[in-house]
LOVODO-386352 format. One record per residue (C-alpha): x, y, z; residue in three letters. Coordinates in steps of 0.001 Angstrom, whole numbers, plus 524288, in hexadecimal, padded with zeros to 5 digits. Layout:
// LOVODO-386352
{east:X&north:Y&up:Z&guvex:Ala}
...
***
This chain:
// LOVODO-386352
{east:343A3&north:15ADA&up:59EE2&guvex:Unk}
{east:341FE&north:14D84&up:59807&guvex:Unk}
{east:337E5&north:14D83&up:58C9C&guvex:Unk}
{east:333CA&north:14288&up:58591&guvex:Unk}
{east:32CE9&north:144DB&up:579C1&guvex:Unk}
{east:3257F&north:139E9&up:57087&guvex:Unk}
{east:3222D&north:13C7B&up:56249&guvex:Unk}
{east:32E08&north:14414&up:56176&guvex:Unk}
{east:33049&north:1401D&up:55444&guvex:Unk}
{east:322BE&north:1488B&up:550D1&guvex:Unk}
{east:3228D&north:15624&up:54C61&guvex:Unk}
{east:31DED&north:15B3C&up:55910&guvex:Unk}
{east:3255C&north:15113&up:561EC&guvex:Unk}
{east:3336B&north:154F4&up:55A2E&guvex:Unk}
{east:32FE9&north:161FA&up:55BD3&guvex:Unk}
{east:32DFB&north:15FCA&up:56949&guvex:Unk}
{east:3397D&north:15891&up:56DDD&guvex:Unk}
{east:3429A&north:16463&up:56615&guvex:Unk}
{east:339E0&north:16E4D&up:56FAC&guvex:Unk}
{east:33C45&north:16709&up:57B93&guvex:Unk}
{east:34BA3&north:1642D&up:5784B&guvex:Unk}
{east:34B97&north:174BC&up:57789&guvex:Unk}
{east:3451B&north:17602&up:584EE&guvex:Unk}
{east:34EE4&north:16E0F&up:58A80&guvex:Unk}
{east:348AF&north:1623D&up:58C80&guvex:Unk}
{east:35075&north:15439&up:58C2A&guvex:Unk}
{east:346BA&north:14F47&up:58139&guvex:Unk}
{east:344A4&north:140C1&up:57B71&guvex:Unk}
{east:33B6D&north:13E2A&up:57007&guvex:Unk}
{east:3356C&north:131F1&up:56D0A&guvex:Unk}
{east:3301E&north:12EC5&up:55F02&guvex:Unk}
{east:32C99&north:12295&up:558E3&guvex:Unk}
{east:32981&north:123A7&up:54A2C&guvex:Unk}
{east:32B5D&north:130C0&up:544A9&guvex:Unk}
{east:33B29&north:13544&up:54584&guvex:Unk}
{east:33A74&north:13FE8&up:53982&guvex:Unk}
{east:33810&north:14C6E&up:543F2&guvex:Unk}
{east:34272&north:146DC&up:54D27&guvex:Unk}
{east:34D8B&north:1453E&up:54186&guvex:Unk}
{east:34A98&north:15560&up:54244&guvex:Unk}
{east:34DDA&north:15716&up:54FA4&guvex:Unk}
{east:359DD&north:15EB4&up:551AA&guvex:Unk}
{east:35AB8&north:15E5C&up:56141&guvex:Unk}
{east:36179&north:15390&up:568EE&guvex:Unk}
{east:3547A&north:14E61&up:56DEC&guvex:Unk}
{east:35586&north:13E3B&up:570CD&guvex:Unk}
{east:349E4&north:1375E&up:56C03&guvex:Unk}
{east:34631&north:1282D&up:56C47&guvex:Unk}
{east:33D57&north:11F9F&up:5634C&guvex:Unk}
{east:3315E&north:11AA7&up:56978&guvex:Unk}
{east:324B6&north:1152E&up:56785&guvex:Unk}
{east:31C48&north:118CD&up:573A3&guvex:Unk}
{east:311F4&north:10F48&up:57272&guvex:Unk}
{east:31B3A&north:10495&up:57577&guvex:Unk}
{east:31DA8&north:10A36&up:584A9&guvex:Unk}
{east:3297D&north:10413&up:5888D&guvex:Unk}
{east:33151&north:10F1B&up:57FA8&guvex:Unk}
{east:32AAB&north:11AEB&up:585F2&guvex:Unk}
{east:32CE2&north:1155A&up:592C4&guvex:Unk}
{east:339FE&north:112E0&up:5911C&guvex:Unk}
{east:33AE7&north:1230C&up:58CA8&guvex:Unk}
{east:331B4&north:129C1&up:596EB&guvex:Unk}
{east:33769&north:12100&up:5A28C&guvex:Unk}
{east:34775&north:123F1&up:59D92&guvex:Unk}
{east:34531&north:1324E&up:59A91&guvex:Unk}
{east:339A1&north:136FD&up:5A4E7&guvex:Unk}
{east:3356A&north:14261&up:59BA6&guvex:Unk}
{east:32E03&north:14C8F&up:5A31A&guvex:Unk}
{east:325F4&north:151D6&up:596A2&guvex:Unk}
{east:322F3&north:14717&up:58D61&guvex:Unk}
{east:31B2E&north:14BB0&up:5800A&guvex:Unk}
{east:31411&north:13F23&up:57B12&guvex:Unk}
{east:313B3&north:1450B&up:56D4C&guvex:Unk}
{east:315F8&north:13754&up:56562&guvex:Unk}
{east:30875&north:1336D&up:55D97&guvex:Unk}
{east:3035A&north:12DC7&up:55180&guvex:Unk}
{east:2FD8F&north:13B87&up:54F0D&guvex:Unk}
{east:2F7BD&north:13BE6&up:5410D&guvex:Unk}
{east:2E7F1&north:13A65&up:54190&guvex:Unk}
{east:2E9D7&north:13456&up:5325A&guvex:Unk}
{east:2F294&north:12938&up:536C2&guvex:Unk}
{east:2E919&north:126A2&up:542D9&guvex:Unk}
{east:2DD7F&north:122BB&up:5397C&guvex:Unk}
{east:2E7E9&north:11826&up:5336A&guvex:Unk}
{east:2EDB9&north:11454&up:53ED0&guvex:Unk}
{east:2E52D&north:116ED&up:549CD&guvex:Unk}
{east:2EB57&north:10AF6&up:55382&guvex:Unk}
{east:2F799&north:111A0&up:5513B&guvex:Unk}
{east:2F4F5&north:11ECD&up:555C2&guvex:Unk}
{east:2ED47&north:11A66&up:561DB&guvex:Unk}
{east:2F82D&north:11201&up:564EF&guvex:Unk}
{east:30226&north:11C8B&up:563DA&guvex:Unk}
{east:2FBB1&north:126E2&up:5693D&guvex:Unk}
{east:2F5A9&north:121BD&up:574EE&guvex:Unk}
{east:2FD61&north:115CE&up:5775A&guvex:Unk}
{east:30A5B&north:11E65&up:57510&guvex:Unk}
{east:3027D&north:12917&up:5806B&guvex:Unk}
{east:300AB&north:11C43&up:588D9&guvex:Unk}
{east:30EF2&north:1195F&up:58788&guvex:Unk}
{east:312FC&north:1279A&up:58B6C&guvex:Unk}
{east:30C6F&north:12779&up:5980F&guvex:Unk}
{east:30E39&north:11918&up:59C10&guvex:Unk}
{east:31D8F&north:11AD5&up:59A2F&guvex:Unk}
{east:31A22&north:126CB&up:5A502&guvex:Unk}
{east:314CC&north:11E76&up:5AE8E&guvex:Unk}
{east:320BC&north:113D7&up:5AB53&guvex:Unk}
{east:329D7&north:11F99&up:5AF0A&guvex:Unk}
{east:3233B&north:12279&up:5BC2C&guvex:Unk}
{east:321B1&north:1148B&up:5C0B9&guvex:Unk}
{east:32FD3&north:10FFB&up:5BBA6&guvex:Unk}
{east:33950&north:11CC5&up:5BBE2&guvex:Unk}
{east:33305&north:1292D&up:5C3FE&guvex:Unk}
{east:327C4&north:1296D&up:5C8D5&guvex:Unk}
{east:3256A&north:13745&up:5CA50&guvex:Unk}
{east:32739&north:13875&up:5BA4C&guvex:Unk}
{east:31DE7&north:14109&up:5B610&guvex:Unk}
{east:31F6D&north:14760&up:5A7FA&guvex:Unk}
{east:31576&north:1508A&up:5A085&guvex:Unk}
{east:310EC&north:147CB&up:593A4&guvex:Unk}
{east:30DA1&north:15129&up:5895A&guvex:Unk}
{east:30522&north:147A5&up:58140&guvex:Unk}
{east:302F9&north:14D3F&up:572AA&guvex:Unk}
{east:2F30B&north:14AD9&up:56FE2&guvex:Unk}
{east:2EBB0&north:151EA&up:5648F&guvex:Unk}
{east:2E1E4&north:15A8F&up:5605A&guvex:Unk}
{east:2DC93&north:14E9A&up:558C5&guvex:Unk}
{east:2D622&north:14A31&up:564EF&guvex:Unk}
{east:2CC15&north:152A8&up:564ED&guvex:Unk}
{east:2C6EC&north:14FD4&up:555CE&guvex:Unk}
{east:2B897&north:150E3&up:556E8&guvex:Unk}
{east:2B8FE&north:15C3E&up:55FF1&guvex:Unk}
{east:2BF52&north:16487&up:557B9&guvex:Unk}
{east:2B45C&north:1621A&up:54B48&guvex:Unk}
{east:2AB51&north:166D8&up:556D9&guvex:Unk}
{east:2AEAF&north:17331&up:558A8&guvex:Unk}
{east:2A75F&north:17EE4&up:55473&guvex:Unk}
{east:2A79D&north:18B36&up:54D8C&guvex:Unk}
{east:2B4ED&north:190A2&up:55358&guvex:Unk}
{east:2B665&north:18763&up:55DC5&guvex:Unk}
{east:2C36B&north:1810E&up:556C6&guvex:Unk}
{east:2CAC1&north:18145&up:563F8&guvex:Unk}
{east:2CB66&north:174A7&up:56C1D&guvex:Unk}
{east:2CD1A&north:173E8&up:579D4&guvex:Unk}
{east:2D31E&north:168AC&up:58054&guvex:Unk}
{east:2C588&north:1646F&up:587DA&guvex:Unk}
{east:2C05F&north:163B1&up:579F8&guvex:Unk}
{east:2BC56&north:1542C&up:57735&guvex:Unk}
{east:2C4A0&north:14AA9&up:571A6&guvex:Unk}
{east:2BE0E&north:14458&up:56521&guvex:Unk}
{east:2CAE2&north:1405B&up:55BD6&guvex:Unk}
{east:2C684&north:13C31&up:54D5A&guvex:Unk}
{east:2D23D&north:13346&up:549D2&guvex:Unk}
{east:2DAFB&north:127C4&up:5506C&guvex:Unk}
{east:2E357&north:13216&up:55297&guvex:Unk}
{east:2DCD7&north:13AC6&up:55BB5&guvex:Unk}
{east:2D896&north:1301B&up:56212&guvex:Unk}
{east:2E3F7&north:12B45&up:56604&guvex:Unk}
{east:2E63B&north:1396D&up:56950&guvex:Unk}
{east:2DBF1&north:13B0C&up:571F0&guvex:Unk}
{east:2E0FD&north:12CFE&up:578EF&guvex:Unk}
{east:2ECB9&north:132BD&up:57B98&guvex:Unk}
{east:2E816&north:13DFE&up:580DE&guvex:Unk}
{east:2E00D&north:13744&up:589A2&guvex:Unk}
{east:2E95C&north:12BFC&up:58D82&guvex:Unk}
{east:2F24B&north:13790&up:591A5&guvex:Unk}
{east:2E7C9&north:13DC9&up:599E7&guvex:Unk}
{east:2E50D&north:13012&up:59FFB&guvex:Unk}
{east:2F2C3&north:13038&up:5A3E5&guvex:Unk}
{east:2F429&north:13C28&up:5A99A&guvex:Unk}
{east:2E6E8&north:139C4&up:5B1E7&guvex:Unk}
{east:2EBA9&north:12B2B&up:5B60C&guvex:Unk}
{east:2F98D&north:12BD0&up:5B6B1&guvex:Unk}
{east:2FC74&north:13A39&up:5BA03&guvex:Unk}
{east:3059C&north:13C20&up:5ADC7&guvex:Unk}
{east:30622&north:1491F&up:5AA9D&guvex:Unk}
{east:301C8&north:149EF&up:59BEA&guvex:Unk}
{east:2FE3F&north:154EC&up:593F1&guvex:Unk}
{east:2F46C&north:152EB&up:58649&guvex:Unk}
{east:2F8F2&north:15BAA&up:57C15&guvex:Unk}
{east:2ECB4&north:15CC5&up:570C1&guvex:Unk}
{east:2F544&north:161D7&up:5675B&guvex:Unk}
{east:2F044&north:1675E&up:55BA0&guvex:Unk}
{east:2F5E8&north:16BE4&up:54D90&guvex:Unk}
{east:30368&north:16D78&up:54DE6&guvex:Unk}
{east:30C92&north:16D85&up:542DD&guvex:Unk}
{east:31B9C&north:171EC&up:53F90&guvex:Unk}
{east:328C9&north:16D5F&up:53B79&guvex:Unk}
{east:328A1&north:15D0B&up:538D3&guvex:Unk}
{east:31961&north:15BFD&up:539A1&guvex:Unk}
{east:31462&north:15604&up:52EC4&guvex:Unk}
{east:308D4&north:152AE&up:52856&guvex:Unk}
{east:30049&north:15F22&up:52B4C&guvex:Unk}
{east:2FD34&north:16974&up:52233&guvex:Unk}
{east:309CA&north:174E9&up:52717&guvex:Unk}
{east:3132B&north:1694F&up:526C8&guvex:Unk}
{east:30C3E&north:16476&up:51850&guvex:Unk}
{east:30BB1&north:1744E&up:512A5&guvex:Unk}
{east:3198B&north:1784D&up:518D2&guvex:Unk}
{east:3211D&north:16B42&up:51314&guvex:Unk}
{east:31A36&north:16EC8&up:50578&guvex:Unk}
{east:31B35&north:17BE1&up:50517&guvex:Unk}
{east:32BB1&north:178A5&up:506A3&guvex:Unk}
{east:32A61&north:16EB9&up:4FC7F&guvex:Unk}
{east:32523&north:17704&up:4F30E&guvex:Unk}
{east:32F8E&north:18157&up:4F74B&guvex:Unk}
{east:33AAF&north:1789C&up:4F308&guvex:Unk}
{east:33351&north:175EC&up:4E6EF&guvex:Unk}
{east:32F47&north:18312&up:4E3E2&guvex:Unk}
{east:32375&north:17F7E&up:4E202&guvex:Unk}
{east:31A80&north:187EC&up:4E985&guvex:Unk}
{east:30FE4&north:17CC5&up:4EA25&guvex:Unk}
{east:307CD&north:17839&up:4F87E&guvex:Unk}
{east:2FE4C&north:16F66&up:4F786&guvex:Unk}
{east:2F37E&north:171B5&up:50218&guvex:Unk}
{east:2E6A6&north:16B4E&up:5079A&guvex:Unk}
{east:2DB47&north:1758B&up:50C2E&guvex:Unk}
{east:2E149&north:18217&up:5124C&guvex:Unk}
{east:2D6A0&north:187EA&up:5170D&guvex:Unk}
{east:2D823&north:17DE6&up:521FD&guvex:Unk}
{east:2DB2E&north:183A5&up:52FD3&guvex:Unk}
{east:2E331&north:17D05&up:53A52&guvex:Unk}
{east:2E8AC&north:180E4&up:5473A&guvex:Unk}
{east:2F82A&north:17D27&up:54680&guvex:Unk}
{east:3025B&north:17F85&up:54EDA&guvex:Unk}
{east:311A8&north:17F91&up:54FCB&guvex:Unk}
{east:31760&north:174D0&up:55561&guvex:Unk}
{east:320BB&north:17DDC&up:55CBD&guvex:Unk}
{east:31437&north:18224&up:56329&guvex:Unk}
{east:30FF2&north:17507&up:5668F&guvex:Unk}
{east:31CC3&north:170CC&up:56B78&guvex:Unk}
{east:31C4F&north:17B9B&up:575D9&guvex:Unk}
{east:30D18&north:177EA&up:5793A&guvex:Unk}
{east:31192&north:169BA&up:57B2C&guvex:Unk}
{east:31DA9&north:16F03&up:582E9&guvex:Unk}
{east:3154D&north:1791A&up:58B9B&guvex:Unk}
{east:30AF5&north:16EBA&up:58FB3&guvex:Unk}
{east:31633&north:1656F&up:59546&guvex:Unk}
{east:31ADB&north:16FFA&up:59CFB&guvex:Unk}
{east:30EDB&north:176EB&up:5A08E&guvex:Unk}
{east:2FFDE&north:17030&up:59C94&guvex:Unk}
{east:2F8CA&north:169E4&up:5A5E9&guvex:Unk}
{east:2FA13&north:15A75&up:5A78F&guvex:Unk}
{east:2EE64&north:151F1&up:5A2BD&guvex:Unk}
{east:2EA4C&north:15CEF&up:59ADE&guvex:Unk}
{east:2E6A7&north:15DA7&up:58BE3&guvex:Unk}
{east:2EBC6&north:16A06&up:583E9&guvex:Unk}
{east:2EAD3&north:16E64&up:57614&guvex:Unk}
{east:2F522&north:172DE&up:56D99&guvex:Unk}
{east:2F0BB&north:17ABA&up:563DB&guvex:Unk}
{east:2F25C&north:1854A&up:5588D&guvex:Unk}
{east:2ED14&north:191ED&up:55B1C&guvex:Unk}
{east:2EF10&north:195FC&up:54FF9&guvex:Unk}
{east:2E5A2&north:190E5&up:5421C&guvex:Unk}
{east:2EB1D&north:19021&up:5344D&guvex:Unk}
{east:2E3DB&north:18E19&up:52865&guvex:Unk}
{east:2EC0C&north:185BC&up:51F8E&guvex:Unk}
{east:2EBDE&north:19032&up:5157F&guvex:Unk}
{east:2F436&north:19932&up:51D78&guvex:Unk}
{east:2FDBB&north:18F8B&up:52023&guvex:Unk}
{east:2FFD4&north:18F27&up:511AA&guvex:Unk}
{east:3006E&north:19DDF&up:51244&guvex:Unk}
{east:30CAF&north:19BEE&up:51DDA&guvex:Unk}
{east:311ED&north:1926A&up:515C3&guvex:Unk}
{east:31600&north:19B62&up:50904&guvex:Unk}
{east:318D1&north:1A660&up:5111C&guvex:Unk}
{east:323F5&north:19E13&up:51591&guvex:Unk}
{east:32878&north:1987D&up:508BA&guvex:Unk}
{east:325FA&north:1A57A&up:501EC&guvex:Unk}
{east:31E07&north:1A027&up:4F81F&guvex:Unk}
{east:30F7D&north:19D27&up:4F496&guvex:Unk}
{east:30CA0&north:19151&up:4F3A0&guvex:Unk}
{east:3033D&north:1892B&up:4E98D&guvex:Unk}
{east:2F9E7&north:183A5&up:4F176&guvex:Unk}
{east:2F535&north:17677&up:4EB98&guvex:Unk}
{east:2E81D&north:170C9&up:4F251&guvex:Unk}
{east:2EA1C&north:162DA&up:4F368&guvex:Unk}
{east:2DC5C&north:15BE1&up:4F5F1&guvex:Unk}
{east:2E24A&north:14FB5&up:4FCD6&guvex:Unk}
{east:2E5A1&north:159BD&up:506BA&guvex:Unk}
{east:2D5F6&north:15F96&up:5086C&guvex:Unk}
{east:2CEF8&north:15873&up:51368&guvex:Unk}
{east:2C1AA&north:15664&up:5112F&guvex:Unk}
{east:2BE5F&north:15BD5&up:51CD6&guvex:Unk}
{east:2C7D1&north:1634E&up:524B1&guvex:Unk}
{east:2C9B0&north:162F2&up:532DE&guvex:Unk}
{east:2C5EA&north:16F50&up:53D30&guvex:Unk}
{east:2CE80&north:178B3&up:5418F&guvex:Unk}
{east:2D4A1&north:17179&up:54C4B&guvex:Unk}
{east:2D993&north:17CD5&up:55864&guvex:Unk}
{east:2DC4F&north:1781E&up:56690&guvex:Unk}
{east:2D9DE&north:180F6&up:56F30&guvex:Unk}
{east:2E699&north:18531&up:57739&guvex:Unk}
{east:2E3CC&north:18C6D&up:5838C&guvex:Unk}
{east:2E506&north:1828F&up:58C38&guvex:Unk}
{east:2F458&north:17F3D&up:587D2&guvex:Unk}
{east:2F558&north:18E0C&up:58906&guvex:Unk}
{east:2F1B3&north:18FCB&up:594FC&guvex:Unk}
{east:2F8F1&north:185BE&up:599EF&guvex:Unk}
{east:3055E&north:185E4&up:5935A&guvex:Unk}
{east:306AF&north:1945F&up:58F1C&guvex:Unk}
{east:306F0&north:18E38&up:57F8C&guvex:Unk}
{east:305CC&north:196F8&up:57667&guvex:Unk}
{east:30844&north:19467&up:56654&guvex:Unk}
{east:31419&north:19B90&up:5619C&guvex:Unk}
{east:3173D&north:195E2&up:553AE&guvex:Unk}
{east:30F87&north:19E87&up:54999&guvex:Unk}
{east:30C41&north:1958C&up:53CA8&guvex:Unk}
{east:31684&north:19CA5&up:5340A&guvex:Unk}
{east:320FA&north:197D2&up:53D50&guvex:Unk}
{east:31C96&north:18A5F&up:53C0B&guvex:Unk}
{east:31C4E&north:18B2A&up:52CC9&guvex:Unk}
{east:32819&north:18FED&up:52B6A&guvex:Unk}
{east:32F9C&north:18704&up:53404&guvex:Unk}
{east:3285E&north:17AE7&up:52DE8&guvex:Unk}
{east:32B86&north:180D0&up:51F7E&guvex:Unk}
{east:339FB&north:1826F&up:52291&guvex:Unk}
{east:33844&north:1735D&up:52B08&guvex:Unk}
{east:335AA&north:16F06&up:51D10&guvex:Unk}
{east:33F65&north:17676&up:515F1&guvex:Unk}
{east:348AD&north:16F44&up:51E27&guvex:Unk}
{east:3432B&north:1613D&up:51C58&guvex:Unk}
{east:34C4A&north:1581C&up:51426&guvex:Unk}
***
């Protein structure tokens, strides 16, 4: 079928498009800033520059191609950048949603007017903020129903998107899907501590220098593959419910410290560990778990990449980095 995929130039949207090519799929990416991921791409998948808040471009896409899945994946997606710029990430991330849908309702008044994709829209866990700092005792799992009370620019303009979606698929009958996707991380992420402690532990390989300088381990997070996220993302255009809201989550919890621990078993060495205080939050955030059972039951999901798989393959991703 025809796919259309923004953000592809992302660590989950490249990873996506190379999924999708596999399946079968005739697949075109769209990315506007970031071409790094896509320079890695070895499959013959076409993709065209585009800034989707400007809606002429997407509407020139969605009304030549007719996708019948599109993954909205394309954000500004980093809560630190929202506090600088927080005009910027409402305007991407809700304007750029706006565009999406609008370029929809171009293609079924101008081309077909039976069109009627599935819009997997890519929202966040950071949506719920508040919530989560509510919970008690062991109650670290959040349901969807949970309330939305984001803490930055960014999950606001998370939550808007969400919404906006919802709005669409109530008024205009466009199947859409809201994806609440929570820690993921693997080859190409950046910027979060398995990406930070893999690409250190191989520089201090090629140095010989068994040396990794680390914040507080005895943090705990929930993370996940993003092979295992692909598939969720994948499963919910082909089998979740439209209008609904599902979380992606880890199962599975790690302390930080046994991520170190995965780490040297891989390289075969211990390592140094040198506690850098610029890295120590003051205060550090909760646990932060959705609760899956609802993407489960509907999709048959089920998390297949084990942690050690993931460290290796982003240790060897590395390795391989010019």
């Amino acid at each position: 079928m025809n796919v259309l995929v923004t953000g592809a130039g992302g660590m989950v949207g490249s990873h996506l498009v190379e999924f999708l090519y596999e399946k079968g799929d005739n697949v075109l990416g769209i990315w506007h800033k970031n071409k790094k991921n896509i320079e890695q791409i070895k499959v013959p998948v076409k993709f065209i520059q585009c800034d989707l808040r400007y809606g002429e471009g997407i509407d020139e896409i969605v009304m030549d191609n007719l996708p019948e899945q599109i993954y909205h994946l394309a954000a500004q997606s980093y809560p630190t950048v929202s506090w600088v710029n927080p005009a910027e990430t409402i305007d991407v991330n809700i304007n750029g949603t706006v565009s999406i849908f609008e370029a929809i309702k171009k293609a079924r008044k101008y081309i077909k007017t039976d069109y009627n994709p599935i819009v997997i829209v890519a929202c966040s866990s950071a949506e719920y903020g508040q919530t989560l700092n509510k919970l008690e005792g062991d109650k670290i799992y959040v349901k969807e129903e949970a309330e939305l009370l984001p803490l930055h620019p960014y999950g606001v303009s998370k939550v808007g998107q969400d919404l906006i979606s919802y709005q669409y698929f109530m008024n205009d009958h466009i199947r859409c899907i809201r994806a609440r996707i929570f820690n993921s991380t693997g080859t190409r992420k950046v910027n979060d501590v398995t990406s930070d402690f893999t690409r250190r532990a191989v520089e201090a390989e090629k140095k010989g220098v068994y040396e990794l300088r680390v914040g507080n381990l005895e943090t705990r997070r929930a993370i996940m593959d993003q092979r295992d996220l692909v598939k969720a993302l994948n499963l919910l255009a082909e089998k979740g419910k439209s209008g609904d809201a599902y979380n992606i989550s880890s199962n599975y919890i790690y302390q930080m410290r046994d991520i170190v621990s995965m780490i040297e078993e891989q390289i075969g060495h211990t390592l140094k560990l040198n506690v850098d205080q610029s890295l120590i939050r003051p205060t550090d955030e909760r646990i932060i778990v959705g609760d899956v059972s609802k993407l489960k039951r509907h999709t048959g999901w089920k998390q297949d990449i084990p942690m050690k798989q993931t460290i290796a393959d982003m240790l060897q991703y590395w390795r391989n980095m010019k």
